[in-house]
N, CA, C and O atoms as a Tinker XYZ file with bonds, in Angstrom:
   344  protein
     1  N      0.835000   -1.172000    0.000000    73     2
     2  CA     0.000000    0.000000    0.000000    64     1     3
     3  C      0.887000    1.244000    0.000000    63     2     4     5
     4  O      1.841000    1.261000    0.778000    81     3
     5  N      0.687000    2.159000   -0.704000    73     3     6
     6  CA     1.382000    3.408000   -0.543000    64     5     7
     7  C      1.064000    4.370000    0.448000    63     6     8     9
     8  O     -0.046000    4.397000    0.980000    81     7
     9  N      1.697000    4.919000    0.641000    73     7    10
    10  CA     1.575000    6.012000    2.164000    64     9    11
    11  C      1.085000    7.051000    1.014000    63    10    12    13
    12  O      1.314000    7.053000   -0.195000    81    11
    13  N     -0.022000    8.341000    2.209000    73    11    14
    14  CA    -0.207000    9.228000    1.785000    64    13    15
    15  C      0.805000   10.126000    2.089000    63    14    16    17
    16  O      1.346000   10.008000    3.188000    81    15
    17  N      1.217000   11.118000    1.228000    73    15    18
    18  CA     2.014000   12.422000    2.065000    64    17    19
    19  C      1.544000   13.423000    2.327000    63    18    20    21
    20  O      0.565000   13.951000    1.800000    81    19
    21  N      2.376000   13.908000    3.420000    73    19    22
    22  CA     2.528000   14.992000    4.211000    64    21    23
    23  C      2.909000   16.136000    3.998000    63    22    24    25
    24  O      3.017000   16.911000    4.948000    81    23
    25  N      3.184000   16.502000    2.811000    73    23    26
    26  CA     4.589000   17.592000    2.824000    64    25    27
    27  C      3.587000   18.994000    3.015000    63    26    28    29
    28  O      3.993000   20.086000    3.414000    81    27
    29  N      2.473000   18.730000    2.704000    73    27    30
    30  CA     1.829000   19.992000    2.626000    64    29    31
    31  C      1.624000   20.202000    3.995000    63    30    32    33
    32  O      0.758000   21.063000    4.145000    81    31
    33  N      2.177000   19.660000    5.345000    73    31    34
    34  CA     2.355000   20.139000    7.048000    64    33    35
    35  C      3.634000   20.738000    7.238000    63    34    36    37
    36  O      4.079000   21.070000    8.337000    81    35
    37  N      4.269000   20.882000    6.039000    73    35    38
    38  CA     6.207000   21.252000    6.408000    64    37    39
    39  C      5.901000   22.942000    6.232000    63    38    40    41
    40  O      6.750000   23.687000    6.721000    81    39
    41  N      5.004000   23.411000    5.717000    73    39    42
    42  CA     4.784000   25.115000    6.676000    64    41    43
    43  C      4.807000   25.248000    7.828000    63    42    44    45
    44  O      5.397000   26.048000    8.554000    81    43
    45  N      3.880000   24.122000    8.088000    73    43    46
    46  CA     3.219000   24.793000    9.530000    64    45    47
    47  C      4.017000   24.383000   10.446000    63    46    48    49
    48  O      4.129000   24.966000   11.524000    81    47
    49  N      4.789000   23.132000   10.064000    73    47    50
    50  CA     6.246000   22.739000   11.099000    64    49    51
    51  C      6.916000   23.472000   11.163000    63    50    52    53
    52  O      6.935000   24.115000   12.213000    81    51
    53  N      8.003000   23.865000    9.926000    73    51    54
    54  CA     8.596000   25.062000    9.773000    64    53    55
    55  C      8.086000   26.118000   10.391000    63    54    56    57
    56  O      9.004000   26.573000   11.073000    81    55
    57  N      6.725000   27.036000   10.592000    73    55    58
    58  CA     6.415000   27.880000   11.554000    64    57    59
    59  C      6.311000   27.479000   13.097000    63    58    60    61
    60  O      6.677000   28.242000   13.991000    81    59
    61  N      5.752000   26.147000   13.333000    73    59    62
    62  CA     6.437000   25.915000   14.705000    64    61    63
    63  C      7.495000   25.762000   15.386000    63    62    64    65
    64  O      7.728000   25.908000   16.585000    81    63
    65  N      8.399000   25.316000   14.128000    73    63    66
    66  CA     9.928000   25.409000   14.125000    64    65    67
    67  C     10.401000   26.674000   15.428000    63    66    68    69
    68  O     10.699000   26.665000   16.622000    81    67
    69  N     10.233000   27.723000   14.274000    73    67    70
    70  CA     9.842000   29.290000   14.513000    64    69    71
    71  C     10.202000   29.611000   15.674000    63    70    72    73
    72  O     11.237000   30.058000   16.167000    81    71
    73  N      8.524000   29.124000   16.298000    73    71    74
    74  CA     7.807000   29.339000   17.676000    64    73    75
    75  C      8.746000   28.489000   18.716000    63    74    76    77
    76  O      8.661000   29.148000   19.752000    81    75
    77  N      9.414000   27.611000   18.920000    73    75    78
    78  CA     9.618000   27.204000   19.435000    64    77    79
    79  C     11.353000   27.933000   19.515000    63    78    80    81
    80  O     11.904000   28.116000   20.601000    81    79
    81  N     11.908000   28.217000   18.402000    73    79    82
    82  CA    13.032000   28.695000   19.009000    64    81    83
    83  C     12.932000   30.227000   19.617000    63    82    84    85
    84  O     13.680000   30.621000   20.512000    81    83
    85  N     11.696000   31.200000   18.884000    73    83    86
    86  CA    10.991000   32.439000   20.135000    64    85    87
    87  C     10.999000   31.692000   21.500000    63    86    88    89
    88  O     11.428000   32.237000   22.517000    81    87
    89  N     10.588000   30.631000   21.485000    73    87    90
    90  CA    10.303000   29.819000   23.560000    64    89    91
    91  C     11.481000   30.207000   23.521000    63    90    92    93
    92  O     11.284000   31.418000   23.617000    81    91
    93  N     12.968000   30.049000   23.426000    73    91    94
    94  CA    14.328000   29.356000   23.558000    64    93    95
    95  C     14.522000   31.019000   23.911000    63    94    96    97
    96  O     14.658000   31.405000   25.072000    81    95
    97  N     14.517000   31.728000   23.014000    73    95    98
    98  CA    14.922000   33.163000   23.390000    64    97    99
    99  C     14.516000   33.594000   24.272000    63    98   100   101
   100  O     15.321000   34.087000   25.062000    81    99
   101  N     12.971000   33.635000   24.617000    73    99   102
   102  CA    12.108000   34.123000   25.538000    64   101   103
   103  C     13.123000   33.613000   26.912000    63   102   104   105
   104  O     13.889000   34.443000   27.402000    81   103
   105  N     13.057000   32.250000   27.452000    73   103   106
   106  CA    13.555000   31.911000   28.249000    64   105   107
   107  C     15.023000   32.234000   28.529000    63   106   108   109
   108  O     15.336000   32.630000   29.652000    81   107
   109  N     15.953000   32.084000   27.554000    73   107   110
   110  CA    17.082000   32.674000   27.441000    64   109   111
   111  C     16.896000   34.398000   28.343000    63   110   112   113
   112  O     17.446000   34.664000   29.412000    81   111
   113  N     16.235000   35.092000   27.763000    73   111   114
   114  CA    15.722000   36.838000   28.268000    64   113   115
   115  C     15.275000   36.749000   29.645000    63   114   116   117
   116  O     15.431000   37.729000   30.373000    81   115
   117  N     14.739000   35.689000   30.086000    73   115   118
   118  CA    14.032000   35.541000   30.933000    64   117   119
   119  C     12.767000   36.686000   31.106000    63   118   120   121
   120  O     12.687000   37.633000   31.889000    81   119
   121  N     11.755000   36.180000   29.991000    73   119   122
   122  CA    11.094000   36.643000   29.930000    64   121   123
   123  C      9.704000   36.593000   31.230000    63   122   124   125
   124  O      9.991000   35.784000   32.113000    81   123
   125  N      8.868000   37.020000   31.369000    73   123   126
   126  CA     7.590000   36.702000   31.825000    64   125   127
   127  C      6.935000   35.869000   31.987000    63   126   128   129
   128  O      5.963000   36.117000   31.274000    81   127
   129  N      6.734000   34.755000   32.586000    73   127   130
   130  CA     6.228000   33.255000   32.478000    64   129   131
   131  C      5.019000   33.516000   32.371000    63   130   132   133
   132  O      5.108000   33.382000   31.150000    81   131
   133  N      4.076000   33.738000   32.496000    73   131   134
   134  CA     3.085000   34.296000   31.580000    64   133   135
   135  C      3.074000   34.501000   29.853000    63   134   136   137
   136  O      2.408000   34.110000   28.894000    81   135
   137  N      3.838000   35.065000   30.028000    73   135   138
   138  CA     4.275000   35.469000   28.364000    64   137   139
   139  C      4.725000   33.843000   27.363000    63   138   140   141
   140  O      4.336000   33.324000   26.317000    81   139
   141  N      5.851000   33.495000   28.550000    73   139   142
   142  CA     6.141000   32.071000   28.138000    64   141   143
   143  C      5.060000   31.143000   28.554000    63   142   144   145
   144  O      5.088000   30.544000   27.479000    81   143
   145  N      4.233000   30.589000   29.140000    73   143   146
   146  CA     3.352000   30.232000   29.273000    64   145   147
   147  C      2.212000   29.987000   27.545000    63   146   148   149
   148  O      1.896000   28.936000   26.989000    81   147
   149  N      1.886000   31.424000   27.168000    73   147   150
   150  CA     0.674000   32.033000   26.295000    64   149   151
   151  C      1.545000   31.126000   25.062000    63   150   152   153
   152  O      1.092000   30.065000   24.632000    81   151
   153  N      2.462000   31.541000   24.721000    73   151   154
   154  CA     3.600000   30.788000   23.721000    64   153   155
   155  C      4.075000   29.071000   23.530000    63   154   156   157
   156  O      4.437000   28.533000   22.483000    81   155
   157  N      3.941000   28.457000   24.861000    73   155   158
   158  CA     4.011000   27.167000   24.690000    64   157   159
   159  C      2.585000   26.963000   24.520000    63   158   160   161
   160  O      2.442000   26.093000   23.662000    81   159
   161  N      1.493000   27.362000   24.942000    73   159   162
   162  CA     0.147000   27.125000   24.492000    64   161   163
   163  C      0.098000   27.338000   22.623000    63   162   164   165
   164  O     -0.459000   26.359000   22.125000    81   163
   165  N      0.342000   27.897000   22.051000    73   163   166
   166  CA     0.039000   28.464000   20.996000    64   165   167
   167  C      1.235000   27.438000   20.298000    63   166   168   169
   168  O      0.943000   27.225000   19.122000    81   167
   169  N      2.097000   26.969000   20.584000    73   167   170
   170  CA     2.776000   26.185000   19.964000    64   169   171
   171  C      2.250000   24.595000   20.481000    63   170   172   173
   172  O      2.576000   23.700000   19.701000    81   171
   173  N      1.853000   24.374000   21.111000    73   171   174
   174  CA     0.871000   23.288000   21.257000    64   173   175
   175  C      0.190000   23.057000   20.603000    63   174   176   177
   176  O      0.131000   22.046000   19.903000    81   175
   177  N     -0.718000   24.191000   20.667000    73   175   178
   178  CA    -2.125000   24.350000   19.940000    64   177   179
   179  C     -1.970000   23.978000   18.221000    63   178   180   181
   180  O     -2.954000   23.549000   17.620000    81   179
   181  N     -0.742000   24.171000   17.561000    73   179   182
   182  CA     0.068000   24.114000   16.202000    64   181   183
   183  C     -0.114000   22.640000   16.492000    63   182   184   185
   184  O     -1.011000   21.869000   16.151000    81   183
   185  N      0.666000   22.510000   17.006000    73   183   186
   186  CA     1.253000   20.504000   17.006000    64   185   187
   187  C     -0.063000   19.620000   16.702000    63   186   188   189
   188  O     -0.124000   18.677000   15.914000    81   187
   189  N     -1.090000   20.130000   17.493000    73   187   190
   190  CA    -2.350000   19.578000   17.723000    64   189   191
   191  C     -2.942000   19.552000   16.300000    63   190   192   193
   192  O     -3.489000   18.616000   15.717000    81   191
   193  N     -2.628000   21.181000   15.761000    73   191   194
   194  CA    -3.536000   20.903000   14.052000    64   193   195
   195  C     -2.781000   20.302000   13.176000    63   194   196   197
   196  O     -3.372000   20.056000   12.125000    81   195
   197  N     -1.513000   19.923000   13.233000    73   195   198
   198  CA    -0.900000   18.865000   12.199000    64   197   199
   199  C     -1.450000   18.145000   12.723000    63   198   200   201
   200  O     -2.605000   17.974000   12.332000    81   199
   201  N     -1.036000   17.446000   13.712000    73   199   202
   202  CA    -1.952000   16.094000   14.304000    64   201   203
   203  C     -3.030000   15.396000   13.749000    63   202   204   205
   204  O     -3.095000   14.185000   13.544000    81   203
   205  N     -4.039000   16.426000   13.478000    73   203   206
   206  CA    -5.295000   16.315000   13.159000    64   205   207
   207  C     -5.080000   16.615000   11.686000    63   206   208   209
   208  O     -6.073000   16.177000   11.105000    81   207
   209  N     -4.430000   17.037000   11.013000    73   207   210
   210  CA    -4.870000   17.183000    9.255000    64   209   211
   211  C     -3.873000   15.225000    9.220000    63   210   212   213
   212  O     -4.408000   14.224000    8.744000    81   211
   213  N     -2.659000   15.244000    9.756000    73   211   214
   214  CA    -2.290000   14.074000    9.488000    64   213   215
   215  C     -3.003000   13.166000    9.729000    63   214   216   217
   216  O     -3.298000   12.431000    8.786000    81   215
   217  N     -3.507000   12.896000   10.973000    73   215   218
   218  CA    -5.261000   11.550000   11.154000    64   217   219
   219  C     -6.026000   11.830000   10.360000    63   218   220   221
   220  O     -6.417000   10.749000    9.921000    81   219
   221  N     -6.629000   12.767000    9.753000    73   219   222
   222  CA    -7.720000   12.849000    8.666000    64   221   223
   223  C     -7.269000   12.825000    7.201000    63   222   224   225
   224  O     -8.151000   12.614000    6.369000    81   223
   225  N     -6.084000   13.001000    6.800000    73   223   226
   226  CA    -4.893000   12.120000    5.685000    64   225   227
   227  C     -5.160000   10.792000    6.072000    63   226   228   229
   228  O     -5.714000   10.266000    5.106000    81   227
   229  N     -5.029000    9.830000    7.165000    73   227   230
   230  CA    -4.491000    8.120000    7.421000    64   229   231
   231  C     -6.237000    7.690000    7.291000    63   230   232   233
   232  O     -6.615000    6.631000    6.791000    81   231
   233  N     -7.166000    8.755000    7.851000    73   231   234
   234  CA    -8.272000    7.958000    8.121000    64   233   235
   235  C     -8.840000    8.045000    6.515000    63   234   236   237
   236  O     -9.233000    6.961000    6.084000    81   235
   237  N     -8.918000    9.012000    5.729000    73   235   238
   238  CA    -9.458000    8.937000    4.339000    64   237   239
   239  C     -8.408000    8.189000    3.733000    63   238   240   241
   240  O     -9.048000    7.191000    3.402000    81   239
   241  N     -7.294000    7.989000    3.376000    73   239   242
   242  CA    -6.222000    7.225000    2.691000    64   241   243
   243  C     -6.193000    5.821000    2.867000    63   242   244   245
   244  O     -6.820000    4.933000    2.290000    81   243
   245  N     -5.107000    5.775000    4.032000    73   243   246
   246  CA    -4.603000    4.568000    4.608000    64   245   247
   247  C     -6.183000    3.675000    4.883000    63   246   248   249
   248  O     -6.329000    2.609000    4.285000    81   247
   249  N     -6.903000    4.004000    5.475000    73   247   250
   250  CA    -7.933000    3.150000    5.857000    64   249   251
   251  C     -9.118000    3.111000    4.654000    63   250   252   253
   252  O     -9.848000    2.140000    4.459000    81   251
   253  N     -9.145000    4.018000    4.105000    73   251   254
   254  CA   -10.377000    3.492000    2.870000    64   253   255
   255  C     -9.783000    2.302000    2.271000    63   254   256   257
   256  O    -10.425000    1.262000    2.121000    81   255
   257  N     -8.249000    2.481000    1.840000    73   255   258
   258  CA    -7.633000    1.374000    1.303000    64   257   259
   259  C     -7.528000   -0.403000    1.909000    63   258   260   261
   260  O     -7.005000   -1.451000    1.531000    81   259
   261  N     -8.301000    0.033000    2.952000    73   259   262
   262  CA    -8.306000   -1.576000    3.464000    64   261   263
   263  C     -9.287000   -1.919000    3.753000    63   262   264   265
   264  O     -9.402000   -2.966000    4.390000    81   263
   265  N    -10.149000   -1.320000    3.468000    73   263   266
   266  CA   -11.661000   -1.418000    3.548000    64   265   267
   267  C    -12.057000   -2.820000    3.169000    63   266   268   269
   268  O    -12.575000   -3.530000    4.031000    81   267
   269  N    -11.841000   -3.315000    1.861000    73   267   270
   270  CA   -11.926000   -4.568000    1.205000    64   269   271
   271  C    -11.903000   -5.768000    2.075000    63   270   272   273
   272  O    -12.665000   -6.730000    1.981000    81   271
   273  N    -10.754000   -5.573000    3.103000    73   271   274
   274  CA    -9.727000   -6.761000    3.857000    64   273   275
   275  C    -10.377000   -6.507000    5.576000    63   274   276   277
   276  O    -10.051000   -5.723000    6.468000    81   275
   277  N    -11.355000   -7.515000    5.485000    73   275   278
   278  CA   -11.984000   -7.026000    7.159000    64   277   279
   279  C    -10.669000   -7.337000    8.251000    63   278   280   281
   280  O    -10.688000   -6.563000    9.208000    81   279
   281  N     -9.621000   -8.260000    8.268000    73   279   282
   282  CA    -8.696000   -8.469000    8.865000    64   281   283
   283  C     -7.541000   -7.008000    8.797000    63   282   284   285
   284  O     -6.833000   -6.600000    9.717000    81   283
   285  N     -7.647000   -6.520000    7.572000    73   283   286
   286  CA    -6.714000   -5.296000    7.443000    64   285   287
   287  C     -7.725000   -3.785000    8.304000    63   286   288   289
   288  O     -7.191000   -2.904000    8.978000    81   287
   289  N     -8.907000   -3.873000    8.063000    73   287   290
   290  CA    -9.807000   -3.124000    8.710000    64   289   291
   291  C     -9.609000   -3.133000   10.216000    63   290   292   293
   292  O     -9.295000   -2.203000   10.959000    81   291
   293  N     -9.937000   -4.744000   10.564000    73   291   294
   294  CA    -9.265000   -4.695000   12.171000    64   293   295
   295  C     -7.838000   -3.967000   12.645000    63   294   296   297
   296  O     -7.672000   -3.325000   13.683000    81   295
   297  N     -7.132000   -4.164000   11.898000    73   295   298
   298  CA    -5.418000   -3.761000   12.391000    64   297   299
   299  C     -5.640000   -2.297000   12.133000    63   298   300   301
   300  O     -5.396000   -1.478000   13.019000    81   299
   301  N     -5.975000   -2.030000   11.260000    73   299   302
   302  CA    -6.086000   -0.121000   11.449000    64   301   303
   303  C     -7.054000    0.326000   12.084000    63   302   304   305
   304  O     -7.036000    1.546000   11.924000    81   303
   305  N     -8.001000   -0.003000   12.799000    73   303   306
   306  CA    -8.458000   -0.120000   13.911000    64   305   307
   307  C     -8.175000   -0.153000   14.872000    63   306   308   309
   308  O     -8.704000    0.693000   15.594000    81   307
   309  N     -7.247000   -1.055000   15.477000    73   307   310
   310  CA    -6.565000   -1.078000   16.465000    64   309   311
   311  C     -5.451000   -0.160000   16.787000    63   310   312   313
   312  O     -5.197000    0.379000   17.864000    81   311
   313  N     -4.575000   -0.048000   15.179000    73   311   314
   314  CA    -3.672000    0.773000   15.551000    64   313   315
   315  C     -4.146000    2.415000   15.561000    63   314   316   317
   316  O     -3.372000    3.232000   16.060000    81   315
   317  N     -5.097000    2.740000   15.143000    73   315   318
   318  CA    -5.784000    4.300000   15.728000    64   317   319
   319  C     -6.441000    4.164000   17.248000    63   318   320   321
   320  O     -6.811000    5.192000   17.815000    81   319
   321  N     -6.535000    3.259000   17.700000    73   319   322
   322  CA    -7.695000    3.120000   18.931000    64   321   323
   323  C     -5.661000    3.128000   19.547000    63   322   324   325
   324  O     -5.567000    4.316000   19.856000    81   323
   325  N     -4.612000    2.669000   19.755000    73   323   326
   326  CA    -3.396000    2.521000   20.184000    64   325   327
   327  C     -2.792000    4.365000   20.130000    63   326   328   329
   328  O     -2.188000    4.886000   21.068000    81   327
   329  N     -3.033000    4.855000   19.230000    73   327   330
   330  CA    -2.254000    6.077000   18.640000    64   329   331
   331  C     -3.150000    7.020000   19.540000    63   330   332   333
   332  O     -2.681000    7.934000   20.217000    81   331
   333  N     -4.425000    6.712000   19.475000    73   331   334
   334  CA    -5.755000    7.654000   20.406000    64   333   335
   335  C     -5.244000    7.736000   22.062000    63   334   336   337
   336  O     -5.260000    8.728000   22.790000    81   335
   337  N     -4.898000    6.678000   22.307000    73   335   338
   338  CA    -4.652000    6.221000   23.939000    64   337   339
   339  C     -3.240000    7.042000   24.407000    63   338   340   341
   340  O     -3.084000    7.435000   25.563000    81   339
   341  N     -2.508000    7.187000   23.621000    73   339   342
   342  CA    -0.834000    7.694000   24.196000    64   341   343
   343  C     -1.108000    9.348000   24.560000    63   342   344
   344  O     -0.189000   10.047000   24.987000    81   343
């Protein structure tokens, strides 16, 4: 089976990239923990929407494609109900 890709999330990585080396400075300055606080939220909040465009890539892709195979249906099943839990 072929993998779907991703590349169209390497903006928004690359902008969390970003954000995360602003944390590094911030803290470096010793900024406002508050301030740093609002910033690891908002770079969270990033991680979370790749997250979610990548599961809704695997769940239309990867899993329509095994639709056919009720044994292949089970295993990607399991392994999203595994990926859900961590």
């Amino acid at each position: 089976m072929k993998h779907a890709t991703h590349k169209g999330n390497l903006v928004n990585l690359k902008k969390i990239e970003g954000q995360v080396r602003g944390l590094q400075a911030m803290i470096e300055e010793e900024k406002y923990c508050v301030d740093i606080l609002n910033q690891l939220k908002a770079v969270k909040n990033a991680l979370i929407s790749v997250e979610g465009k990548i599961l809704k890539v695997h769940l239309r892709a990867c899993i329509r494609g095994s639709l056919g195979d009720e044994t292949l249906v089970d295993n990607k099943i399991e392994e999203i109900v595994k990926l859900l839990k961590r």
